[in-house]
MARTOR-185071 format. One record per residue (C-alpha): x, y, z; chain; residue in three letters; residue number from 1. Coordinates in pm, 1 decimal. Layout:
! MARTOR-185071
((X, Y, Z), "A", "ALA", NUM);
...
//
This chain:
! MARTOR-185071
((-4527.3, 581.5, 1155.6), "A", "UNK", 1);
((-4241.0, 803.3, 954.6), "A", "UNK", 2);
((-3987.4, 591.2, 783.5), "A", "UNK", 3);
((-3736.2, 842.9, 961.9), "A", "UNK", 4);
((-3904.2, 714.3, 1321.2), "A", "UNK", 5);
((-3845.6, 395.0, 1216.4), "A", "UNK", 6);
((-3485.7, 456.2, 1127.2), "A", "UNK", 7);
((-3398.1, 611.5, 1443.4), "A", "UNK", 8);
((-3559.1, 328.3, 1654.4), "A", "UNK", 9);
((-3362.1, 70.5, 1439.5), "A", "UNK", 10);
((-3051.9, 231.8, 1479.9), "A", "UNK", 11);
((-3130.6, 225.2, 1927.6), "A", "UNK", 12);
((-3163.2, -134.1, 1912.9), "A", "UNK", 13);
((-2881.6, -359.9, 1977.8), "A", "UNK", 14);
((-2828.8, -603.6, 1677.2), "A", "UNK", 15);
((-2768.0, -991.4, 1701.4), "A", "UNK", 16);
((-2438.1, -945.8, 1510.2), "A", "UNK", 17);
((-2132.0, -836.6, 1581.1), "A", "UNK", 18);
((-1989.6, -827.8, 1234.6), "A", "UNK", 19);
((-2198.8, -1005.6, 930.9), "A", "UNK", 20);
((-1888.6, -987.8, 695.6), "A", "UNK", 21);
((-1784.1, -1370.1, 906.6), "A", "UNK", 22);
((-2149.1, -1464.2, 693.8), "A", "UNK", 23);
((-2115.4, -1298.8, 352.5), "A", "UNK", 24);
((-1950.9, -1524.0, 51.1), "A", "UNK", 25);
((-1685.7, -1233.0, -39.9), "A", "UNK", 26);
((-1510.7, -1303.3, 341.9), "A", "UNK", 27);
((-1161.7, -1527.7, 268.7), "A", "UNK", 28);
((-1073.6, -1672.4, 607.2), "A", "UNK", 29);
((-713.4, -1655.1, 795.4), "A", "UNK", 30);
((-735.7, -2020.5, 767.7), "A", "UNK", 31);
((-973.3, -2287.9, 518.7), "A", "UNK", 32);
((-1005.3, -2590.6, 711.8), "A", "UNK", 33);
((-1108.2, -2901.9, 586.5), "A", "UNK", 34);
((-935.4, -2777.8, 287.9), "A", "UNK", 35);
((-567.1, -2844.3, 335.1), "A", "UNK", 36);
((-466.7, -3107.3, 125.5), "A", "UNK", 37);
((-629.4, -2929.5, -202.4), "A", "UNK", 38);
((-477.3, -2595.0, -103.6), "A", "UNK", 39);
((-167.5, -2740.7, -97.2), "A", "UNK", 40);
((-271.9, -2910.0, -454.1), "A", "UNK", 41);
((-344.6, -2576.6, -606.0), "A", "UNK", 42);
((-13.9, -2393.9, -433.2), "A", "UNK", 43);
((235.0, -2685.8, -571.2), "A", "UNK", 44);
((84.1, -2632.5, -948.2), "A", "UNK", 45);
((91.1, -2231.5, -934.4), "A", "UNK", 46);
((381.3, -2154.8, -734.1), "A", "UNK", 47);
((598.2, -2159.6, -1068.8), "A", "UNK", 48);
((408.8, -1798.5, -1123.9), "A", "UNK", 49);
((615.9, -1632.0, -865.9), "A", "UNK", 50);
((957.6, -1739.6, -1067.5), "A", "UNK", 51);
((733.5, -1580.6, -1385.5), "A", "UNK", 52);
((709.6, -1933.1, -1518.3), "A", "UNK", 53);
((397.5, -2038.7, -1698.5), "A", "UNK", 54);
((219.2, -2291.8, -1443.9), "A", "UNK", 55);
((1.4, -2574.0, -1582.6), "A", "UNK", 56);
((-357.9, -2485.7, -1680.6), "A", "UNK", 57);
((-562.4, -2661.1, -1399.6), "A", "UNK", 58);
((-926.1, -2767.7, -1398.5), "A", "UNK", 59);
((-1114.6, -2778.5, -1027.3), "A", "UNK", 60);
((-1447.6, -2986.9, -979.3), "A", "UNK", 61);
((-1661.8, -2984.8, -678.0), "A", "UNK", 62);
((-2041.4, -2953.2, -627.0), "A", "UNK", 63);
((-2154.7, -2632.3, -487.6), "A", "UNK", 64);
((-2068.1, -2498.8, -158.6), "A", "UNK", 65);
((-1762.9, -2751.0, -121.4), "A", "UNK", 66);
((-1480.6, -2456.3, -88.5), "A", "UNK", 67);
((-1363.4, -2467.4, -470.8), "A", "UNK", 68);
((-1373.7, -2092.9, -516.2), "A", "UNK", 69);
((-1326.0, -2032.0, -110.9), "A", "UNK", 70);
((-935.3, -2232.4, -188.5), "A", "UNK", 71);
((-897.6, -2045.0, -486.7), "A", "UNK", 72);
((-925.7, -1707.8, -354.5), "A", "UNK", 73);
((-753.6, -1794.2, -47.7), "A", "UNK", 74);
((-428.5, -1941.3, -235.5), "A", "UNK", 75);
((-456.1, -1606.1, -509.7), "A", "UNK", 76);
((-477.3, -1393.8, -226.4), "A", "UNK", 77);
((-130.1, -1541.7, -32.4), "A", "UNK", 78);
((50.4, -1512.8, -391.8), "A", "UNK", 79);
((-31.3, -1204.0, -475.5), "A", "UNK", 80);
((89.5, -1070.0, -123.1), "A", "UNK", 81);
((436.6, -1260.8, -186.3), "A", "UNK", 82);
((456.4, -1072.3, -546.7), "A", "UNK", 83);
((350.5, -757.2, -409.7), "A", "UNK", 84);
((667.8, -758.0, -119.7), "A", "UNK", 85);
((884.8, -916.8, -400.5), "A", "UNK", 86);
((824.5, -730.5, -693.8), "A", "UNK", 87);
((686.1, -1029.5, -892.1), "A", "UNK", 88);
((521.2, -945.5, -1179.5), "A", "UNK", 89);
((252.1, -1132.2, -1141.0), "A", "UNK", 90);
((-136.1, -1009.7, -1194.7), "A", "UNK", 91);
((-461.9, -1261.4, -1052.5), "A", "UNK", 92);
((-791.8, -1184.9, -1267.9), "A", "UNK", 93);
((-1103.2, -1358.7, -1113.2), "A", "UNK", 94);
((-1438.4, -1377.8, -1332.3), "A", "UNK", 95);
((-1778.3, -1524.6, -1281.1), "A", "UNK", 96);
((-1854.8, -1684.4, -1591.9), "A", "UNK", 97);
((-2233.6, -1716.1, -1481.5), "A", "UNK", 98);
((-2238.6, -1290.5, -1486.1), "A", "UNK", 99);
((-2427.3, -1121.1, -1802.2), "A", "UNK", 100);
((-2262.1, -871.4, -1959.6), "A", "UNK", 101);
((-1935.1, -1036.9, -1886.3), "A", "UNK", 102);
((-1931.0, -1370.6, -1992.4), "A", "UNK", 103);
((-2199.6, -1437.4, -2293.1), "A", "UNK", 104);
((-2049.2, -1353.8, -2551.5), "A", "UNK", 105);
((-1693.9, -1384.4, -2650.2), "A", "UNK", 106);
((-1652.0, -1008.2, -2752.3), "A", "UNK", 107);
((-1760.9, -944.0, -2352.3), "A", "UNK", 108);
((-1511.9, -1167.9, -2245.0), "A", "UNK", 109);
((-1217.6, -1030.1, -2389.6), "A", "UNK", 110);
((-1324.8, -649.5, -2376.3), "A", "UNK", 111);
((-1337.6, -750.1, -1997.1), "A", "UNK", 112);
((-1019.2, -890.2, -1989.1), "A", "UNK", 113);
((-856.7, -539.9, -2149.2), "A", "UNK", 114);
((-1084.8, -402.9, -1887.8), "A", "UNK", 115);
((-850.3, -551.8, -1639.5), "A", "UNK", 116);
((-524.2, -396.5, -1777.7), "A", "UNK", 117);
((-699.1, -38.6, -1771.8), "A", "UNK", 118);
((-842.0, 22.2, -2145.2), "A", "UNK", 119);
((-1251.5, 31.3, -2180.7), "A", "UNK", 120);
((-1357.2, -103.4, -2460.7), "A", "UNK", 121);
((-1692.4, -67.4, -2588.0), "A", "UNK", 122);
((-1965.8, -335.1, -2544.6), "A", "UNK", 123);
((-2039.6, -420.0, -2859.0), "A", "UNK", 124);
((-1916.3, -221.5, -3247.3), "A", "UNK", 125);
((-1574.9, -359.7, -3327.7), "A", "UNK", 126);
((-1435.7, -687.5, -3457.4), "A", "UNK", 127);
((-1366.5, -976.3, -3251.8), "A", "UNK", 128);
((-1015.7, -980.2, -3399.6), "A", "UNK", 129);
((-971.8, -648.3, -3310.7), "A", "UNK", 130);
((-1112.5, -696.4, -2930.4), "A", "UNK", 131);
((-847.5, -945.4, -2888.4), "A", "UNK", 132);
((-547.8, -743.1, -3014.9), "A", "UNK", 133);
((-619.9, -480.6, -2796.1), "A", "UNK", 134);
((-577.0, -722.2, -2557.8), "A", "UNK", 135);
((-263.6, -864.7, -2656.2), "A", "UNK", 136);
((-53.8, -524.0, -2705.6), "A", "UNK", 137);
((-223.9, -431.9, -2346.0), "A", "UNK", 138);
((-102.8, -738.3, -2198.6), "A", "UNK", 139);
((228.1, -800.7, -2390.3), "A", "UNK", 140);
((387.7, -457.2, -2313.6), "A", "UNK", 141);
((676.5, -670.7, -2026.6), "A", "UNK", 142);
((713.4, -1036.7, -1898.7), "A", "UNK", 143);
((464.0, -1122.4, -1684.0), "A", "UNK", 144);
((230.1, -1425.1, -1590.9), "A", "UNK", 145);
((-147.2, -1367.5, -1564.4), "A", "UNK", 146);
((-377.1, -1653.0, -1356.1), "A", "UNK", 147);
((-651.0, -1620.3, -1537.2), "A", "UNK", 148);
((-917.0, -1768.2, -1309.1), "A", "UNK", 149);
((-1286.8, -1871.7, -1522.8), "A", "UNK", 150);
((-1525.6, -1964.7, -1193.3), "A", "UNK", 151);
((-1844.7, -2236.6, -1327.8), "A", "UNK", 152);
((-1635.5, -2248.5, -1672.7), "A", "UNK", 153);
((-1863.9, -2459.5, -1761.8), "A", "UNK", 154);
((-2141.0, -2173.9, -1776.0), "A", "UNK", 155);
((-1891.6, -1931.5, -2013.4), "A", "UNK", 156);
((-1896.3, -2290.4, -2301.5), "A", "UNK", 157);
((-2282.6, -2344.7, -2242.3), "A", "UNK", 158);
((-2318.8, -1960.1, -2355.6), "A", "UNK", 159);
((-2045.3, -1937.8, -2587.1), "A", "UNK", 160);
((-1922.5, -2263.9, -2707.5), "A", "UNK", 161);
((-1603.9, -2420.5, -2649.1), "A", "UNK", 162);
((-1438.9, -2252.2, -2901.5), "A", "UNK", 163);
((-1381.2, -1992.7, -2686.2), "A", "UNK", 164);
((-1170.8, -2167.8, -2479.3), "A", "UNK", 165);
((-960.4, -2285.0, -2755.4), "A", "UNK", 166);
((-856.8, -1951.5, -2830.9), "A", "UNK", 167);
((-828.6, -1870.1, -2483.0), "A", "UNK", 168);
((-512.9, -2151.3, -2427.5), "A", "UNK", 169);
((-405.8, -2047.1, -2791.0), "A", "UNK", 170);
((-300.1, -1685.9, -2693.5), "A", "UNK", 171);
((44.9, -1772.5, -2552.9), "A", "UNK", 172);
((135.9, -1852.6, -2892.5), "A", "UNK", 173);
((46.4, -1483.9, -2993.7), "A", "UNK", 174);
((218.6, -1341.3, -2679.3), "A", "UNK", 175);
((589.8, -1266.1, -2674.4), "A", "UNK", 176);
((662.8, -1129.7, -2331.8), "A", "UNK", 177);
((339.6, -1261.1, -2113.0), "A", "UNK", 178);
((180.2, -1600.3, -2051.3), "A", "UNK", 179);
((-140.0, -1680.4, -1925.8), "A", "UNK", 180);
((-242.2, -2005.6, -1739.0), "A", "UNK", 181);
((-623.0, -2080.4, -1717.6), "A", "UNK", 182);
((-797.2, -2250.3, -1387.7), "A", "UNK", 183);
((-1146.3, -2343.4, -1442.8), "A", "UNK", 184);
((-1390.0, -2389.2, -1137.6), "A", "UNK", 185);
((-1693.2, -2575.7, -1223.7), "A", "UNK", 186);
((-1977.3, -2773.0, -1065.2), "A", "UNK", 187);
((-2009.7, -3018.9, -1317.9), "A", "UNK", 188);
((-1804.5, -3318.9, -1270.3), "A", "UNK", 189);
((-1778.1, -3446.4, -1607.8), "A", "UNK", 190);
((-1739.6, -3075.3, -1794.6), "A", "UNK", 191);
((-1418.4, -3185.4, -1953.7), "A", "UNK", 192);
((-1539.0, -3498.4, -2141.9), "A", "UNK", 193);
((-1760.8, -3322.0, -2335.7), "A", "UNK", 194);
((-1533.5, -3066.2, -2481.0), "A", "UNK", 195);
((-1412.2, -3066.7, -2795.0), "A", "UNK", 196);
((-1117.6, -3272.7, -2829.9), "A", "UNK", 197);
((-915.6, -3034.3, -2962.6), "A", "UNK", 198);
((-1018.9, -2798.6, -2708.0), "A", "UNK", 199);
((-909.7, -3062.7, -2488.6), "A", "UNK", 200);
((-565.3, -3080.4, -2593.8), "A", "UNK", 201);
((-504.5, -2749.7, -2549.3), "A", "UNK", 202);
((-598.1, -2708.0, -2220.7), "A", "UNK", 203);
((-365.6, -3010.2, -2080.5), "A", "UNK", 204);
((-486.2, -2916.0, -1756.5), "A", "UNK", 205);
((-415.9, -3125.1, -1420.7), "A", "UNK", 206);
((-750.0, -3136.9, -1222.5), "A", "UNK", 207);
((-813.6, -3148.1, -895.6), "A", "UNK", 208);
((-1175.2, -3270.4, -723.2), "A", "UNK", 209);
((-1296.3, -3105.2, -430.9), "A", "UNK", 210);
((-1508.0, -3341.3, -174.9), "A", "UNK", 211);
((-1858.9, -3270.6, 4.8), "A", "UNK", 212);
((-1839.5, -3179.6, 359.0), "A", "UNK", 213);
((-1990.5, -3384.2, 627.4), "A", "UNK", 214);
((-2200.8, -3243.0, 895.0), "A", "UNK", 215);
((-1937.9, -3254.0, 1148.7), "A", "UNK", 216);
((-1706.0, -3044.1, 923.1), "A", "UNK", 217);
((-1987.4, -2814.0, 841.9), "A", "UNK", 218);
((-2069.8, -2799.6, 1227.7), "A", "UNK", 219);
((-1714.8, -2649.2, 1279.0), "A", "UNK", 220);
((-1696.1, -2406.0, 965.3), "A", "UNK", 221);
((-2030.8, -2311.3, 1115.0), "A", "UNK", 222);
((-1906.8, -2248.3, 1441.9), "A", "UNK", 223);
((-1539.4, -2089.6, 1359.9), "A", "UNK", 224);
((-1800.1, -1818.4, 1126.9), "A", "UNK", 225);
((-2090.0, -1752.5, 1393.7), "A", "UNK", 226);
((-1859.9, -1727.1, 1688.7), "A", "UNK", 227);
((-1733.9, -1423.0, 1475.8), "A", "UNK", 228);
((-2028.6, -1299.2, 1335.1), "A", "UNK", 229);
((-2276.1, -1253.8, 1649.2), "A", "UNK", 230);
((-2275.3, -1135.3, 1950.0), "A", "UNK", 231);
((-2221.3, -1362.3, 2201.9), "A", "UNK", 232);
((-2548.0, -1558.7, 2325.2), "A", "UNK", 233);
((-2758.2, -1471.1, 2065.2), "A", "UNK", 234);
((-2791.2, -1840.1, 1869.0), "A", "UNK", 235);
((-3036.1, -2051.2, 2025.2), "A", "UNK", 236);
((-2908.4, -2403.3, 2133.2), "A", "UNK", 237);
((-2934.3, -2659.3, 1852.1), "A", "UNK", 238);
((-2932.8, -2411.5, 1574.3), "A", "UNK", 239);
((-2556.6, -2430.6, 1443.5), "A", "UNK", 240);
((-2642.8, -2835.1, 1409.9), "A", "UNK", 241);
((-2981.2, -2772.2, 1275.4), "A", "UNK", 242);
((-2823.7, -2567.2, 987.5), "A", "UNK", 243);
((-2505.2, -2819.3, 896.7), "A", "UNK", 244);
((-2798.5, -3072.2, 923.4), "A", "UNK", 245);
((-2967.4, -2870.5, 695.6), "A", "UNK", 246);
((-2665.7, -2851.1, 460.6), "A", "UNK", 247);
((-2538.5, -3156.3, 452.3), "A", "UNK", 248);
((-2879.2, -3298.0, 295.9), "A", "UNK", 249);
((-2790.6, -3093.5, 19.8), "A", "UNK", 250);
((-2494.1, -3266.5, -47.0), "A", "UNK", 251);
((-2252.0, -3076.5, 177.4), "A", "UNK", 252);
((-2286.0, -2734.3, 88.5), "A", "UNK", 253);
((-2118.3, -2529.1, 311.1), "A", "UNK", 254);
((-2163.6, -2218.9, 140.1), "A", "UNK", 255);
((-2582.9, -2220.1, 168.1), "A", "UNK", 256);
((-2516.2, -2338.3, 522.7), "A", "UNK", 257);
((-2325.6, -1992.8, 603.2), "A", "UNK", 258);
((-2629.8, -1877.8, 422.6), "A", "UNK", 259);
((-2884.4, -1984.2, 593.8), "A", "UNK", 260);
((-2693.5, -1865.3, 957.5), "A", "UNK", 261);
((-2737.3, -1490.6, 842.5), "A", "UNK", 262);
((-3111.0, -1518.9, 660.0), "A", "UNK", 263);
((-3211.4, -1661.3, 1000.8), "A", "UNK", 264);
((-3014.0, -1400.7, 1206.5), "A", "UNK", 265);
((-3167.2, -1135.7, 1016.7), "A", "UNK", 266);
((-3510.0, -1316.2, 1044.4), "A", "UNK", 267);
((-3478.2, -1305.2, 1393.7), "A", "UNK", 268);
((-3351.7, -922.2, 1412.8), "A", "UNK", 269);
((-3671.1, -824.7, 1210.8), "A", "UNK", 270);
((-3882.0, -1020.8, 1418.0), "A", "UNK", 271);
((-3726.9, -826.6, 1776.6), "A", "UNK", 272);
((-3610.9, -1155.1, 1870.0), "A", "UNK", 273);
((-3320.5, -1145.4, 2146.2), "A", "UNK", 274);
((-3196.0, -1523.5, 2005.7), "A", "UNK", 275);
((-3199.5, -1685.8, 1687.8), "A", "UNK", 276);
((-3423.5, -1969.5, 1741.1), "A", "UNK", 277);
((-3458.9, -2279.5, 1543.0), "A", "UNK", 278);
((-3814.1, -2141.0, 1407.3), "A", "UNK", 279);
((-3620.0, -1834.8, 1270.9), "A", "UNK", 280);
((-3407.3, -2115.4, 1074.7), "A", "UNK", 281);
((-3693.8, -2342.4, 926.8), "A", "UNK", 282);
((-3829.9, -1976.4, 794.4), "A", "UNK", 283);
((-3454.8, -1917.7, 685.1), "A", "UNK", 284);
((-3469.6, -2231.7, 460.6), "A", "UNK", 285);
((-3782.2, -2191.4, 287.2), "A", "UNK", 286);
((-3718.6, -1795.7, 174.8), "A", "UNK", 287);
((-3340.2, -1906.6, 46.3), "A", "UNK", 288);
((-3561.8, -2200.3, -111.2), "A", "UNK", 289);
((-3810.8, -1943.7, -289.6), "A", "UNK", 290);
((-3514.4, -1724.2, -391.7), "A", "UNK", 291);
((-3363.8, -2027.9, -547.4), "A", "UNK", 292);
((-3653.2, -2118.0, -718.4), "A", "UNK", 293);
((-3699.7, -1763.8, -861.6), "A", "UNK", 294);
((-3339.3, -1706.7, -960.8), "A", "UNK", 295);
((-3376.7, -2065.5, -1135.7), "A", "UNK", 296);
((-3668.2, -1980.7, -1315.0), "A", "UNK", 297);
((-3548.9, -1608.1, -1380.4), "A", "UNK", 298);
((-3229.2, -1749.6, -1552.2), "A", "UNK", 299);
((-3435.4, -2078.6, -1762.5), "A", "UNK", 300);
((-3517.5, -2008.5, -2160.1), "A", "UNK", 301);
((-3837.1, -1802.6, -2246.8), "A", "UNK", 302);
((-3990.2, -2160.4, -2386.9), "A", "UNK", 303);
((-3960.4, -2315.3, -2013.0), "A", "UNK", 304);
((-4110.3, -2002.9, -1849.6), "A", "UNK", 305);
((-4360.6, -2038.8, -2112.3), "A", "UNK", 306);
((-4449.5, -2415.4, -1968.4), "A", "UNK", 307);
((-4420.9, -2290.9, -1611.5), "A", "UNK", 308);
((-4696.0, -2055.2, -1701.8), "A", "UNK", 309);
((-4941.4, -2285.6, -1872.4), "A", "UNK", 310);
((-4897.7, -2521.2, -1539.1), "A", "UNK", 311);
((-4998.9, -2277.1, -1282.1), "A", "UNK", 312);
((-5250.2, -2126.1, -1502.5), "A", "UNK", 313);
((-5397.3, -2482.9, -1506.5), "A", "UNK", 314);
((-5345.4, -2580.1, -1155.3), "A", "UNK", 315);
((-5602.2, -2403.9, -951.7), "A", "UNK", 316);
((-5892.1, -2540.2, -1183.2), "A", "UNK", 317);
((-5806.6, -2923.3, -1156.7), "A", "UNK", 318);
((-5590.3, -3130.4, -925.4), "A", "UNK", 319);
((-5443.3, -3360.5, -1183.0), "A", "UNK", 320);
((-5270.8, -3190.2, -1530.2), "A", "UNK", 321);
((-5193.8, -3412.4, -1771.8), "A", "UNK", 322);
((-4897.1, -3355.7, -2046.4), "A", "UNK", 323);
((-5151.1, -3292.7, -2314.9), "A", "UNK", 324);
((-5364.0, -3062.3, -2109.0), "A", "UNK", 325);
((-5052.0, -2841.6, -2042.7), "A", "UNK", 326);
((-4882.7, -2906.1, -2412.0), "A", "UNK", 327);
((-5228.5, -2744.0, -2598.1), "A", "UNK", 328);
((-5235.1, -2391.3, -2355.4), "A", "UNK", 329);
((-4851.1, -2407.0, -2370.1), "A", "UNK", 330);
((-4918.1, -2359.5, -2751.0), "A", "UNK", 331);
((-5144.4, -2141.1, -2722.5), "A", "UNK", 332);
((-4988.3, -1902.7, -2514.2), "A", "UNK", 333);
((-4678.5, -1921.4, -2791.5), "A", "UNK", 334);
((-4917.2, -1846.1, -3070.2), "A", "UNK", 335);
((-5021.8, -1519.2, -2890.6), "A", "UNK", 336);
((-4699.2, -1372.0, -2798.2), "A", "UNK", 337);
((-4547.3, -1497.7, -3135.8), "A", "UNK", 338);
((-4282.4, -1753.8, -2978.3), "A", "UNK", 339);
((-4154.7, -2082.3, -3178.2), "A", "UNK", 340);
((-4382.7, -2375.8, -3042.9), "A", "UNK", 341);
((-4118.4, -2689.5, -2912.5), "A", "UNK", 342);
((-4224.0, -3026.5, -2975.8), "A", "UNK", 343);
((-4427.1, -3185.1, -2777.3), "A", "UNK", 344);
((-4177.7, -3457.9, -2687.5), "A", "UNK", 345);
((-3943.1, -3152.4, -2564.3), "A", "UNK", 346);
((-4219.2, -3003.4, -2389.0), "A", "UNK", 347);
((-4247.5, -3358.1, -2181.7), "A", "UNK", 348);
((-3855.8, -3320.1, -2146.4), "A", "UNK", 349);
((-3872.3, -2980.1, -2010.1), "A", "UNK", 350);
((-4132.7, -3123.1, -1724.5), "A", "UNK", 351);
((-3864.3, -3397.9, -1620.9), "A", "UNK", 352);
((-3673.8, -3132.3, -1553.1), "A", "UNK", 353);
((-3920.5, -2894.6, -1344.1), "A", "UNK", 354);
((-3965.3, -3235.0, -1169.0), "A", "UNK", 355);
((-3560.8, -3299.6, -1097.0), "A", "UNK", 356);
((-3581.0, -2928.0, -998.6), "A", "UNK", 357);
((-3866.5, -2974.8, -684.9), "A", "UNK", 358);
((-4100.0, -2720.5, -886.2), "A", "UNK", 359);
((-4330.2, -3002.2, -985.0), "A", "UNK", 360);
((-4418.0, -3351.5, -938.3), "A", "UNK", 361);
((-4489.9, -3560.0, -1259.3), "A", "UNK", 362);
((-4596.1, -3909.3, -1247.9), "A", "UNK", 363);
((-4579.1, -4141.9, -1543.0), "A", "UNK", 364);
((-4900.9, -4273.5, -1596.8), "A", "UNK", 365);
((-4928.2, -4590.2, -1854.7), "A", "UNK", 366);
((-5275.3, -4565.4, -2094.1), "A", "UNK", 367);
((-5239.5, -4854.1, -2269.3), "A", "UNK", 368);
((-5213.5, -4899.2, -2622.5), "A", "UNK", 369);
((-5241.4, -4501.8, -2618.0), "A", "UNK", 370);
((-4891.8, -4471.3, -2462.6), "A", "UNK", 371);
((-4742.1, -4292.6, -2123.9), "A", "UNK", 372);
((-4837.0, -3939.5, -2018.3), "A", "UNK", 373);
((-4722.5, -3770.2, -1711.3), "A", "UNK", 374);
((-4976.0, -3657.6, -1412.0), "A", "UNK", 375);
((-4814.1, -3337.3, -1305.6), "A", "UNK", 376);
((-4940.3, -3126.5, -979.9), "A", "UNK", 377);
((-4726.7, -2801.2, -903.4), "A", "UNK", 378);
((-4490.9, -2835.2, -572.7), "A", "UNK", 379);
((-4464.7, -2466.0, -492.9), "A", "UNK", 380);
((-4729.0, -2253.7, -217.4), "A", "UNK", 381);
((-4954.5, -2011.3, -379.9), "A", "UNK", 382);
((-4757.0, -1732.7, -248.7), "A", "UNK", 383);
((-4491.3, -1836.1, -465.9), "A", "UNK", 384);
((-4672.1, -1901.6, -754.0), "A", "UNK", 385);
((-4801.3, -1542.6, -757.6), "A", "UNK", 386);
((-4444.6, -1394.8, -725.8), "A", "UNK", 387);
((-4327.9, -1603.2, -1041.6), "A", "UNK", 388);
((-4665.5, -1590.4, -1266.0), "A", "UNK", 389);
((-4593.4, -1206.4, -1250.9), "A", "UNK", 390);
((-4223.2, -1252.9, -1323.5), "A", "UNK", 391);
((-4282.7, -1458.3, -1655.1), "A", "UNK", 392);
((-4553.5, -1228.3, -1753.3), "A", "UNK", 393);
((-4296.1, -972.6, -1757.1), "A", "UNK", 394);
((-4043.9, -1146.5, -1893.1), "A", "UNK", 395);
((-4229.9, -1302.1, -2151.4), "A", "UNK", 396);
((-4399.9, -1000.9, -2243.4), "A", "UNK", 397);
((-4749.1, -1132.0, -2218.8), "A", "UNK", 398);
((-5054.0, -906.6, -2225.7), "A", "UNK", 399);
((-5456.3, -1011.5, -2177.8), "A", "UNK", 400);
//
């Protein structure tokens, strides 16, 4: 069959959706429910932006998929609509600190930032120093506030160091006409105790901590999305409660829930199914589980990929790996592709963390006198395992 003939029969067959934007994580409802109370949070801290006053700085915690960045958006959005129809100069700049090229080094930060304000500067060649007064005469040219808004902060210090966001709060003192306010979006709940207490200081930020969802509330975002999204008749009965069920076992997260709606509808479109069935859901969660494996992996150290790779080279010849077993081809492997060989003790650290992560289990096993060693067995289908031995063997540039 011709690609083309496949086209044209695609594009004669009704689809299960009538508009997938309802599903996709860029779509800022009309309305956030379950979200009131910190909307209204966020709006009474930045509202002194559309008098161009300097709001507080203002930290936002939540676990993943609880509406943090959803609220954010949605209260940016209303503001700069008011400043547009009132000539407030006010400007919103929104960046994921988890992107490369954006966020890993401080000179990509700030050459993004003058990015922003219409001057492209290159990626790497000139002083920091020099990066950053670019920015300021860019910025600085008539008074005006700038929301600066850093989404999983916590990623930009991991890569960068919290240095960074000293100087970030520190500009205002440089600026004579403009003032920036920082609000930081992160996952982890305890990111601000382990910065730097100077770093701390300067930021003087107000916080605000976003709750999980229940099922119930998921149920509804679910429902208020879908109803949207497909065509009417087309989800199965039991699905939209399968999938908050789904969701809420991880903790609430409303945003894999959404998610998992559209990988099932387009499961289910794929398959020439007429209704999205609970089966197309179960297959749903285990490709969005594979993906998130894969991006995990993808985005771990070359030294973890490294253990990874000595594990499911290991695992089809015996059942049971112990930590010595996979410590001596780990150090092998790092001997033939020239790498740094970790400790052994990190090694065992890095398989705790494979084992928090679902992609192994390790049991502690007590020899005695001769100490604990972990029994480790690989949790992922061999499927899987082939996708990902041929990812680090890329990545890690290993040849035979």
């Amino acid at each position: 069959m011709k690609v083309s003939n496949f086209f044209e029969n695609f594009l004669k067959k009704d689809s299960l959706f009538e508009d997938k934007k309802y599903l996709l994580s860029s779509y800022i409802p009309d309305e956030v429910i379950f979200r009131e109370e910190q909307i209204q949070e966020v709006a009474n801290i930045l509202a002194p932006a559309l008098r161009v006053e300097k709001p507080s700085n203002l930290l936002i915690y939540g676990k993943t998929g609880t509406g943090k960045t959803l609220s954010i958006k949605y209260v940016l959005k209303s503001m700069e609509n008011i400043a547009i129809k009132n000539n407030i100069a006010l400007k919103t700049i929104f960046l994921n600190c988890k992107l490369k090229r954006i966020a890993d080094t401080e000179y990509r930060l700030i050459a993004q930032l003058a990015k922003e304000f219409g001057r492209a500067v290159p990626p790497t060649g000139l002083p920091t120093d020099e990066v950053y007064n670019i920015f300021y005469s860019l910025v600085d040219k008539k008074k005006l506030v700038i929301l600066l808004v850093l989404d999983e902060i916590d990623q930009l210090t991991k890569k960068i160091g919290d240095e960074m966001l000293y100087n970030l709060t520190r500009i205002n003192a440089e600026l004579k006409n403009a003032q920036i306010s920082i609000i930081g979006i992160s996952n982890n709940l305890i990111f601000a105790e382990n910065l730097d207490p100077r770093v701390k200081s300067s930021l003087s930020q107000e916080e605000i901590i976003f709750p999980s969802y229940n099922a119930l509330q998921i149920q509804d975002i679910l429902r208020g999305r879908s109803d949207k999204a497909f065509r009417s008749g087309s989800l199965g009965p039991g699905l939209v409660e399968k999938c908050a069920a789904f969701a809420a076992r991880e903790h609430g997260d409303a945003r894999r829930a959404i998610d998992l709606l559209r990988v099932a509808g387009e499961l289910a479109e794929r398959s020439g199914s007429k209704l999205v069935e609970i089966k197309h859901l179960d297959e749903a969660e285990s490709k969005i589980e594979s993906d998130k494996i894969v991006n995990t992996i993808i985005s771990q150290p070359k030294q973890f990929q490294a253990v990874l790779y000595s594990i499911m080279l290991l695992s089809p010849e015996k059942k049971k790996i112990f930590t010595g077993e996979i410590y001596e081809l780990y150090r092998n492997i790092c001997n033939k592709i020239k790498f740094n060989v970790l400790t052994q003790r990190r090694v065992s650290d890095i398989l705790a963390e494979f084992d928090m992560l679902g992609i192994i289990n390790a049991k502690i096993i007590s020899k005695g006198r001769y100490g604990r060693t972990r029994e480790v067995s690989i949790s992922l289908d061999d499927r899987l395992q082939t996708k990902l031995k041929e990812i680090i063997e890329k990545s890690i540039q290993l040849s035979d």
